[in-house]
C-alpha positions as CSV (number, residue, x, y, z in Angstrom):
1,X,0.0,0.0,0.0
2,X,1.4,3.4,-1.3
3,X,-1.4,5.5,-1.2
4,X,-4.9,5.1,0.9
5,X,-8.4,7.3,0.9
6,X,-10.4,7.9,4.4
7,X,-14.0,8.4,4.4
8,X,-17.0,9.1,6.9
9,X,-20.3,8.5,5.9
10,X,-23.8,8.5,7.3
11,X,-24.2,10.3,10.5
12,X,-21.6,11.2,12.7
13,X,-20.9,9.7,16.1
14,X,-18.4,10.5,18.5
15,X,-14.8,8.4,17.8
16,X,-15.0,9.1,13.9
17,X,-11.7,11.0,14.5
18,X,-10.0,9.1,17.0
19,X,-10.5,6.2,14.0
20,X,-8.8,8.3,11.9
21,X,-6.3,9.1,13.2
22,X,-5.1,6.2,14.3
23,X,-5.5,5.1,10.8
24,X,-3.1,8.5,9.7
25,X,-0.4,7.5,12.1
26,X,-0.4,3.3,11.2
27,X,0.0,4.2,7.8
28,X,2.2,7.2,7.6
29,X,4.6,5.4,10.0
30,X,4.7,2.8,7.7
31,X,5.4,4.6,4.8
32,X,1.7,5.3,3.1
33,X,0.5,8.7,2.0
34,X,-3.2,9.3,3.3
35,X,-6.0,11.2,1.4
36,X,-9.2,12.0,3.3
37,X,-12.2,12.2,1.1
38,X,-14.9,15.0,2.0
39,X,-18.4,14.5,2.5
40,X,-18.4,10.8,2.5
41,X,-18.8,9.0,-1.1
42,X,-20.1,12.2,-2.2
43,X,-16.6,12.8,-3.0
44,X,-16.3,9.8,-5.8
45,X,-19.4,11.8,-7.9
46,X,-18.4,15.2,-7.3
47,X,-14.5,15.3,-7.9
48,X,-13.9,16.2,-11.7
49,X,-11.0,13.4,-12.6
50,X,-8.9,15.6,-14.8
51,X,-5.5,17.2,-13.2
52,X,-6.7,20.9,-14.5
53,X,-9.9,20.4,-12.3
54,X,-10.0,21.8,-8.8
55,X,-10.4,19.1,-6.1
56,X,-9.3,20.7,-3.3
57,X,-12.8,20.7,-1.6
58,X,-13.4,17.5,-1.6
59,X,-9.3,15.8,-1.3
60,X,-7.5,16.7,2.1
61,X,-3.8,14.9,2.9
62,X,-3.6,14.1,6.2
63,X,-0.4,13.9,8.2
64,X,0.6,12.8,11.6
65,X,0.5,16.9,12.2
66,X,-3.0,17.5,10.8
67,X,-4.5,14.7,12.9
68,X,-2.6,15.7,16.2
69,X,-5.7,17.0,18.3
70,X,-8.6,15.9,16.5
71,X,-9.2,12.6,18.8
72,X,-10.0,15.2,21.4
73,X,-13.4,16.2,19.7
74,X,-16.4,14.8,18.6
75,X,-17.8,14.7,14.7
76,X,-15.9,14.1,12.3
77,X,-13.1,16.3,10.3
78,X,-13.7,14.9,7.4
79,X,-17.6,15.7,7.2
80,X,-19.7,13.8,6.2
81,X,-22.6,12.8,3.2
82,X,-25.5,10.2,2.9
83,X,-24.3,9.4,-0.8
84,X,-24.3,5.6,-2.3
85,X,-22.7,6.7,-5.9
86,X,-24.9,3.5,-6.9
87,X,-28.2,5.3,-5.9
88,X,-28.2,8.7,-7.1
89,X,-31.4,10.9,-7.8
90,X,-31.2,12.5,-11.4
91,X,-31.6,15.8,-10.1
92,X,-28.7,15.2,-7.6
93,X,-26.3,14.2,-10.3
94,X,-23.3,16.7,-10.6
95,X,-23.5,18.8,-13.8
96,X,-20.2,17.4,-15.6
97,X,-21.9,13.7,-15.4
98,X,-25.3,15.1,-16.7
99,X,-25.1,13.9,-19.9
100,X,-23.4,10.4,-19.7
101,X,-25.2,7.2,-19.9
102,X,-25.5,5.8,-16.5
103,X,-27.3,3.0,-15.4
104,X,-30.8,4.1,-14.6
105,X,-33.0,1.8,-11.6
106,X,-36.7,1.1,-11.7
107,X,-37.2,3.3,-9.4
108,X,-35.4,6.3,-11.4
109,X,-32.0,6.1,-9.7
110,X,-28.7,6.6,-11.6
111,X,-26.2,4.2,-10.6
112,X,-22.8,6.1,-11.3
113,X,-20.0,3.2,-9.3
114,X,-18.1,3.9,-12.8
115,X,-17.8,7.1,-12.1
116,X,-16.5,6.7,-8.1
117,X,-13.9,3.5,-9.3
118,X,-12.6,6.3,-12.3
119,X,-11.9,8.5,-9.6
120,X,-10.4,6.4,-7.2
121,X,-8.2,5.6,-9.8
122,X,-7.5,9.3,-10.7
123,X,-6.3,9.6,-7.6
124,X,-4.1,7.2,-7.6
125,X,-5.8,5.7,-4.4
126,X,-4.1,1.7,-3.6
127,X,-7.2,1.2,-1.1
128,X,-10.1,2.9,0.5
129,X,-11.2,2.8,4.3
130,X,-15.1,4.0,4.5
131,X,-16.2,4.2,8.4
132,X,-20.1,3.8,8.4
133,X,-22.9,2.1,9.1
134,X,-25.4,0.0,6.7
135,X,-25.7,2.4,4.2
136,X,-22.2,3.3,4.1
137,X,-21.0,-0.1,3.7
138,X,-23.2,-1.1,1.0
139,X,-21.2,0.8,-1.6
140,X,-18.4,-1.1,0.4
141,X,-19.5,-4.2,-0.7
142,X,-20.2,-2.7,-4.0
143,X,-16.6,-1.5,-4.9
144,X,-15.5,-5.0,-3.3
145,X,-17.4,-6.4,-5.6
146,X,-15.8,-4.3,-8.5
147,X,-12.5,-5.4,-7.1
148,X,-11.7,-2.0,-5.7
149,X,-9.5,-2.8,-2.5
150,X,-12.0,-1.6,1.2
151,X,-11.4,-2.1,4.2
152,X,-14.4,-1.4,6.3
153,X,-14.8,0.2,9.8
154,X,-18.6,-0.4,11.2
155,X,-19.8,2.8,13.6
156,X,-23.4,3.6,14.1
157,X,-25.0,4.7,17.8
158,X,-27.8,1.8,17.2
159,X,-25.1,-0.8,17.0
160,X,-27.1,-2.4,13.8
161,X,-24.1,-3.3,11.4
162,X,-24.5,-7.1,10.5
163,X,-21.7,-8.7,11.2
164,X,-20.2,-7.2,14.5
165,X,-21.1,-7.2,18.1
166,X,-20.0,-3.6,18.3
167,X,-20.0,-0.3,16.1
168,X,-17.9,2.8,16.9
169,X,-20.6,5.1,18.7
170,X,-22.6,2.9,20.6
171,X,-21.4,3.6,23.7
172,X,-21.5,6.9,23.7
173,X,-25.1,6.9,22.9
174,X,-26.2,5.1,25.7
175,X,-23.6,6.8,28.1
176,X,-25.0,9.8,26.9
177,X,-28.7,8.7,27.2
178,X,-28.4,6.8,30.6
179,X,-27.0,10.3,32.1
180,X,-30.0,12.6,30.3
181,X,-32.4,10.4,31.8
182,X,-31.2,10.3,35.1
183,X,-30.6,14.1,35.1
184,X,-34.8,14.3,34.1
185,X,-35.9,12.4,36.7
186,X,-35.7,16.2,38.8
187,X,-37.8,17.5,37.0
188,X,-40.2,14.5,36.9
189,X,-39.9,13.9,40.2
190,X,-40.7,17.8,41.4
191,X,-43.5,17.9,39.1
192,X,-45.0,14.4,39.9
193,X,-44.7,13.8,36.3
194,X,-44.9,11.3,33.9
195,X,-41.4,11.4,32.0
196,X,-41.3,10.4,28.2
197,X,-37.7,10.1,26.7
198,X,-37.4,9.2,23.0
199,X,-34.3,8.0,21.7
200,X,-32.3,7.6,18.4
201,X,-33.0,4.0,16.8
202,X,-35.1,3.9,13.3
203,X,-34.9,-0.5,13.5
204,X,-33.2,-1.5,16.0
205,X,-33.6,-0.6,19.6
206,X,-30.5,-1.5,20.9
207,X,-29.5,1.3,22.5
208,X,-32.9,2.0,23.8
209,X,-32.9,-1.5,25.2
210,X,-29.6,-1.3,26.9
211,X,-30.0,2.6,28.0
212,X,-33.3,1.5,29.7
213,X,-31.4,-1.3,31.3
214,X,-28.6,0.9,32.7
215,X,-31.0,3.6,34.0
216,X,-33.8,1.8,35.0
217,X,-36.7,3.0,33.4
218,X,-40.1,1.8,34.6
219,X,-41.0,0.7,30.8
220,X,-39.0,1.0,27.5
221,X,-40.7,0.6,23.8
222,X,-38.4,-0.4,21.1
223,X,-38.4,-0.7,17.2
224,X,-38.8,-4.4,17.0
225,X,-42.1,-4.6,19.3
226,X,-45.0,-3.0,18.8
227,X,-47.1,-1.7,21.6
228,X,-50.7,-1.1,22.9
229,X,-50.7,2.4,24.0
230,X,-53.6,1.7,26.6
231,X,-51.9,-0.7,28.4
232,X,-48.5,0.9,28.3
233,X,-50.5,4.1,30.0
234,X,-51.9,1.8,32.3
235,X,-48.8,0.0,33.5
236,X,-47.1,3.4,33.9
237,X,-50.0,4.9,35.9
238,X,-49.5,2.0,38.2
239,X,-45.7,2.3,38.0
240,X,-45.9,5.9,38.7
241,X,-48.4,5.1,41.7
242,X,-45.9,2.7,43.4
243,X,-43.6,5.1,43.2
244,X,-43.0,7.5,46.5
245,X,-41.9,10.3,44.4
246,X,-44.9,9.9,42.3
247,X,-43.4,10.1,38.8
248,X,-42.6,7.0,36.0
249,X,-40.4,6.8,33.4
250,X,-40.4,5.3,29.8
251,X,-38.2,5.2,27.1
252,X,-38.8,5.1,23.6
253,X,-36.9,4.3,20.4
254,X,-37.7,6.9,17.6
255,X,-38.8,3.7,15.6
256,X,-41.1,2.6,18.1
257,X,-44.9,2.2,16.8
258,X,-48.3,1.3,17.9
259,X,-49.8,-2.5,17.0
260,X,-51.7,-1.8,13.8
261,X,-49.8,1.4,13.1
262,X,-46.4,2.7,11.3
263,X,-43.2,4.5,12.6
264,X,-44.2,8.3,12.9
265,X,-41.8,9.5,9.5
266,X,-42.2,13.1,8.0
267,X,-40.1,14.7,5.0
268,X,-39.5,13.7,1.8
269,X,-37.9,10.3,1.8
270,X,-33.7,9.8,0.7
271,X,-32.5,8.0,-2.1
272,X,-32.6,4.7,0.1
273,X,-36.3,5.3,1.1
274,X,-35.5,6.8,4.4
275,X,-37.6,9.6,5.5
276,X,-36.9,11.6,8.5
277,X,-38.3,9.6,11.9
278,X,-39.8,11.3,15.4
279,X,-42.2,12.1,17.7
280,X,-43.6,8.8,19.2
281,X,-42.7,10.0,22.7
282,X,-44.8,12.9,21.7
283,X,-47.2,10.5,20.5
284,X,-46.7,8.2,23.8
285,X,-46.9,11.6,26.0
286,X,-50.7,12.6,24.4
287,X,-51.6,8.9,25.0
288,X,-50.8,9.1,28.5
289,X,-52.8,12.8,29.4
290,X,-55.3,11.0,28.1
291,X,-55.8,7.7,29.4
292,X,-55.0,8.8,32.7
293,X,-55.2,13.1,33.4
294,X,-51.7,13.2,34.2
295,X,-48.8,15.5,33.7
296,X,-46.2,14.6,31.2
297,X,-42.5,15.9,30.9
298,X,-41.8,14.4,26.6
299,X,-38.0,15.4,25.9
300,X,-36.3,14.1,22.4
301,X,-32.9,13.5,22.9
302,X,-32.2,13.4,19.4
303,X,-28.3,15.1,18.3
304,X,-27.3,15.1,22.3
305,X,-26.8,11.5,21.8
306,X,-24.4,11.8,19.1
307,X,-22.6,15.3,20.1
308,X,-19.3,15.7,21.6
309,X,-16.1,13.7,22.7
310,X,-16.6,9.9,22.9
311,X,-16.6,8.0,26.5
312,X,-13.8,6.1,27.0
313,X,-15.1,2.8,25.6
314,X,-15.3,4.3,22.4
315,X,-11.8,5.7,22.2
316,X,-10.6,1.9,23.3
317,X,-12.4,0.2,20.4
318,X,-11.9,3.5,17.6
319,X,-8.2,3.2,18.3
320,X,-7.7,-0.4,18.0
321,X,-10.4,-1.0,14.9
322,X,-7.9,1.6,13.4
323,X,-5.1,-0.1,14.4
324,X,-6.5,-3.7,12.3
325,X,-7.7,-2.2,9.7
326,X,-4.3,-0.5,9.4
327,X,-2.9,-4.0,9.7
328,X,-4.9,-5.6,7.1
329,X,-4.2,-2.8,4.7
330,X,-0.8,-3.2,4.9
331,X,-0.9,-7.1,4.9
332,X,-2.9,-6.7,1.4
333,X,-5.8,-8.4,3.2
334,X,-8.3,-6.1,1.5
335,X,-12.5,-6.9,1.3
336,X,-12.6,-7.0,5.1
337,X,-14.5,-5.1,7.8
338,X,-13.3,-5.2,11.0
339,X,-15.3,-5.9,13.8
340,X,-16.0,-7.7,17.2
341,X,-17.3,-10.9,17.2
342,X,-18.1,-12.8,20.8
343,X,-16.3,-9.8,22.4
344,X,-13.0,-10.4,20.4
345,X,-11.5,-8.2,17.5
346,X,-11.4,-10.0,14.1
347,X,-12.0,-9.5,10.6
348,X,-15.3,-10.2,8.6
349,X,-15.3,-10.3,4.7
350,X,-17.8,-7.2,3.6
351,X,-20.0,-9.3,1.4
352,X,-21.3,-10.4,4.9
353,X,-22.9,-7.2,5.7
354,X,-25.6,-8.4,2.6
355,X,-25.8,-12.0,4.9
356,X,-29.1,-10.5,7.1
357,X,-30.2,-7.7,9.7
358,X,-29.3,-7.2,13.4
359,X,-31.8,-6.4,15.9
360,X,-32.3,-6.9,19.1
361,X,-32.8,-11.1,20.8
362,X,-36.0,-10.1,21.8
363,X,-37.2,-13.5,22.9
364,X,-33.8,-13.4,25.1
365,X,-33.7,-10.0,26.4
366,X,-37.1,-7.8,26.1
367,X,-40.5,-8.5,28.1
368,X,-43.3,-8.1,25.2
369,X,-46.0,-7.9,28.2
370,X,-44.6,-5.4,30.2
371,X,-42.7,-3.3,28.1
372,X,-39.2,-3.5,29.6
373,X,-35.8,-5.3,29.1
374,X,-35.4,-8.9,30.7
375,X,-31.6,-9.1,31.0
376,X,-30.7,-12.6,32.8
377,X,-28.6,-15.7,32.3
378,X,-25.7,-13.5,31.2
379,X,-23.2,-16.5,32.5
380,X,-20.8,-16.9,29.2
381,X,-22.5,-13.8,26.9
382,X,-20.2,-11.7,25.5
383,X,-20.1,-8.1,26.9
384,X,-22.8,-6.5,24.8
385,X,-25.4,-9.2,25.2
386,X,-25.2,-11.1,21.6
């Protein structure tokens, strides 16, 4: 390996830069030049492949100096995009690829991988690391595929990647959620409120599940489950009852919905078919005025979740998923993603992502009845429950 591209795509979460630059300083010390690629694979449709164009928006080198400090911080330095170059909208297609003959979908996408693998090549690029989560990685798999050299790095706060016990931002998201809760219980408790929290998670509700589990919330509703809004109101009234401070607490997965109903989505949807998700809790907070006459405290977590520095979990697994993909890079082992699999670092070939979904064991670790997480028999699971 001479030469190797960065990327971040999807949304951010906090140990994107610690990844990085413990890719940078692997690789430089061993002799590699790194590139970091802007805006995610919006970089491979947007760069103009010809040496009089201007890429300098979009291509950044990246040193041992330039990546110094940034570990310190949340986000990521090298931005981020929800591009797949294989699912582009027409009127989202740069204007110097407007009139070339891409694929077109049945559904009126442009598939334009040609035009990402003729810039990779332009710049000269030996392999290309994309940090991500599903949708990322599935343009992974597709350059694999095209026998483009990846090495993958799985990070998503819902801890949904197939493949991997563990995604770079997971921890932080429930760290962050477990303390937000427990700070509102104040102002629940004052107020002899009910207390809705709703959380990040469009199909899996990890992170609600292991948030609610950490804090102990009276009830928790996740993606996979739908629930009966009377009887959640009516378990909580009798939670909130037992309680001597006279409040309850539930938390709720932004992907949550009601038996017979759909996830509350608005917006126009993305090129994937994703429209914007939130307000259940909202949703969940009206149901429970109702049913029982009682005060409601409804607070969306949302971004807090995914801002600033990462706990220290994070940093431990950012740093050394850097330090293997750096290691397969360098041994030519390319068309992996790294990962954790029974709570030990290893390598899984990307066409796995495509192998199924992961959600939450709910037979093994939710109560469907009562709305909570049934955590139990833990003798010989690995750390994060799988």
């Amino acid at each position: 390996m001479r030469r190797v591209g960065i990327l971040t795509g999807g949304g951010d979460v906090p140990g994107l830069n610690t990844v990085v630059k413990g890719l940078v300083w692997a690789l430089e010390e061993a002799g590699c030049e790194v590139v970091g690629l802007r805006r995610g694979w919006r970089a491979l449709v947007e760069i103009v492949p010809r040496a009089d164009a201007d890429s300098s928006d979009w291509v950044v080198r990246l040193t041992r100096a330039s990546t110094r400090r940034i570990d310190r911080f949340g986000g990521t330095v090298l931005h981020s995009s929800r591009v797949n170059p294989a699912l582009v909208r027409p009127e989202e297609v740069p204007a110097h690829l407007r009139d070339l003959p891409f694929p077109r979908s049945a559904h009126g996408h442009l598939d334009l991988t040609s035009q990402a693998l003729a810039v990779l090549d332009f710049l000269r690029l030996d392999a290309v690391v994309p940090i991500g989560g599903d949708g990322t990685l599935a343009f992974a798999r597709r350059l694999d595929a095209e026998g483009a050299a990846v090495v993958a790095i799985p990070k998503t706060m819902d801890n949904d990647v197939y493949g991997t016990d563990y995604c770079v931002g997971f921890s932080t998201a429930v760290t962050r959620s477990v303390h937000y809760i427990n700070d509102l219980r104040t102002a629940a408790g004052s107020h002899e409120r009910f207390l809705v929290v709703e959380l990040f998670g469009r199909y899996s509700g990890e992170t609600c599940l292991l948030a609610s589990y950490l804090a102990a919330t009276d009830r928790a509703l996740i993606a996979e489950v739908p629930f009966e809004p009377a009887r959640v109101a009516s378990l909580l009234l009798a939670d909130k009852r037992a309680n001597p401070s006279r409040y309850a607490v539930i938390a709720v997965s932004e992907g949550a919905y009601p038996l017979g109903g759909r996830p509350k989505e608005a917006g126009a949807a993305d090129a994937v078919g994703h429209r914007k998700l939130g307000g259940v809790g909202e949703a969940v907070g009206e149901v429970l005025r109702q049913e029982t006459g009682e005060g409601v405290i409804y607070q969306r977590l949302g971004y807090l979740m995914r801002s600033g520095p990462p706990d220290s979990l994070d940093q431990l697994v950012a740093k050394n998923y850097a330090a293997l993909a750096a290691e397969l890079l360098l041994a030519g082992e390319t068309g992996q993603m790294v990962a954790i699999v029974g709570g030990r670092y290893t390598a899984v070939p990307v066409e796995a992502l495509a192998g199924g979904v992961k959600r939450v064991d709910v037979d093994r670790f939710y109560d469907r009845d009562q709305y909570r997480p049934r955590v139990r028999d833990v003798l010989g699971l690995p750390m994060f429950l799988h």
